[in-house]
N, C-alpha and C positions, 0 to 999 in steps of 0.2 A: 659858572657858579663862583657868587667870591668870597674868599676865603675869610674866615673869622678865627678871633684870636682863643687863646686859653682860656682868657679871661670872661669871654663872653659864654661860656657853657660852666664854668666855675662854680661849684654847687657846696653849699655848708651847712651839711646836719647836725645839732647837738643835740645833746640826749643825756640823761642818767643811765647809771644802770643799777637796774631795781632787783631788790633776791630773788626773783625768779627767772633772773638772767645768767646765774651764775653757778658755777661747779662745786664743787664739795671743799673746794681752798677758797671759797667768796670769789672768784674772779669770772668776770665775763665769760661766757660759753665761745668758742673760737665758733661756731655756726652762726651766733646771734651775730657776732660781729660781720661773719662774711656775709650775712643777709643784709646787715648797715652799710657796708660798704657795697652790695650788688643796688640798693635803694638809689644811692647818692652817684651810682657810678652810672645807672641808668637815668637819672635828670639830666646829668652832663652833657651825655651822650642825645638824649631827644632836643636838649638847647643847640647844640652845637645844629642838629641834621634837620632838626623841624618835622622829623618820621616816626614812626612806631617804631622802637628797637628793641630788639631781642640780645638775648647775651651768647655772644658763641663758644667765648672762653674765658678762665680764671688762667691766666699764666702765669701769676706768679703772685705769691702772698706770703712775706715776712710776721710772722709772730713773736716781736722781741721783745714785748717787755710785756707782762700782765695789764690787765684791765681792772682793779679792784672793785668789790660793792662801793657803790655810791659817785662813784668817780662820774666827775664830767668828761664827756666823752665828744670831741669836734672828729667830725670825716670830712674831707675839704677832697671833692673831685673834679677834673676836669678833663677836657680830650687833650692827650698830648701830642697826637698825627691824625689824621684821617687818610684811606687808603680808597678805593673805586668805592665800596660800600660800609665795609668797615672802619670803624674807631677804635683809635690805643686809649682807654681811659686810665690816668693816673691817680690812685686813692695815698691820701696822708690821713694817718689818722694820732690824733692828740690826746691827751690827758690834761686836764687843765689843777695843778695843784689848788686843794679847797681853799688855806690859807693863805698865799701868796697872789693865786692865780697865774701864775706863771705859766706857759704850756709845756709842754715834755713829748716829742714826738715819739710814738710808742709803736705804731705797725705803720705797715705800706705795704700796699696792693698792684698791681697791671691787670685789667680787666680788656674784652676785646667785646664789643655790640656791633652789630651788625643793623645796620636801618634798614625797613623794609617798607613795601606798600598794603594796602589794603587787604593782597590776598597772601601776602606771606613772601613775596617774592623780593632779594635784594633789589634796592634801590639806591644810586649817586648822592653822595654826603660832597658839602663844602671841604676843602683843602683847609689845611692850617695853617695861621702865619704866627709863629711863636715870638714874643718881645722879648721876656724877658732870658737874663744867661742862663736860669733852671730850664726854661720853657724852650730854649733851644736846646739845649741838653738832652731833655726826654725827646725832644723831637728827631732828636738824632739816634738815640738810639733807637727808638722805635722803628725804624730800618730795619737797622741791624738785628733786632728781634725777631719783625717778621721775615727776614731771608735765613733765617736758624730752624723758626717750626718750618719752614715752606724746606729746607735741604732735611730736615728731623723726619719729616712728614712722605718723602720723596715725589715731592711735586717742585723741587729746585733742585738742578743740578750745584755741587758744590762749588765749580768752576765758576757760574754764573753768580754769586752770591758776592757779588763787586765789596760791599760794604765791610763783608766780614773777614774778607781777603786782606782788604785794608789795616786790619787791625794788627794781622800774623805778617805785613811787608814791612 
């Protein structure tokens, strides 16, 4: 199978966000959001494997800075590793100032999909080959990530977890 870049599963939602997206302080509802970002995170992930995918996990999602009524709102995702069947997908998501337009990076996500076949069953995703020095970055950690749930989970022992080792030698 050969492997494709970041950029080729790279996916950019924009959107407003209209009052009935929002809480009682005007600011995006953090559900509508993780539903934008599972949207965006799931295009990435079917560019990259060319399969039906399902989502196996949310591992991690930062909420730092509000999402105001009205705000334009860019989520830019893509796969940052692919593993036997699973993908690490990487979510940014922006605020674009009305005046300016200048963008203000406001949350970030890690999402994990799983590609599968017609009946439900995992099925082999492309390898990733990352270009640029972010895209090697996430690529790396994303190792290190999944040998954390796999010892978290106790399906890795923690001696075997070469990556994370590395970190504490």
């Amino acid at each position: 199978m050969q492997a494709k870049t970041p950029g080729e599963s790279r996916t950019t939602m924009t959107d407003l966000v209209l009052p009935s997206e929002t809480n009682p302080l005007n600011n995006l509802f953090g559900g509508e959001l993780l539903a934008r970002m599972d949207r965006a995170a799931s295009i990435a992930a079917r560019r990259h494997s060319r399969r039906i995918v399902v989502t196996a996990s949310v591992n991690h999602v930062a909420f730092n800075r509000a999402v105001p009524l009205g705000s334009v709102v860019t989520v830019e995702a893509a796969v940052s590793r692919a593993f036997k069947s699973s993908m690490e997908v990487f979510i940014d998501v922006w605020i674009e100032d009305r005046e300016s337009g200048s963008r203000t990076k406001a949350n970030e996500a890690i999402y994990t999909f799983v590609a599968v076949d017609e009946t439900g069953r995992p099925i082999a995703v492309p390898p990733v080959k990352p270009e640029t020095d972010l895209e090697k970055s996430r690529f790396a950690a994303a190792l290190r990530r999944k040998q954390l749930s796999l010892v978290l989970a106790g399906k890795m022992k923690p001696n075997e977890a070469t990556e994370l080792k590395a970190l504490f030698e």
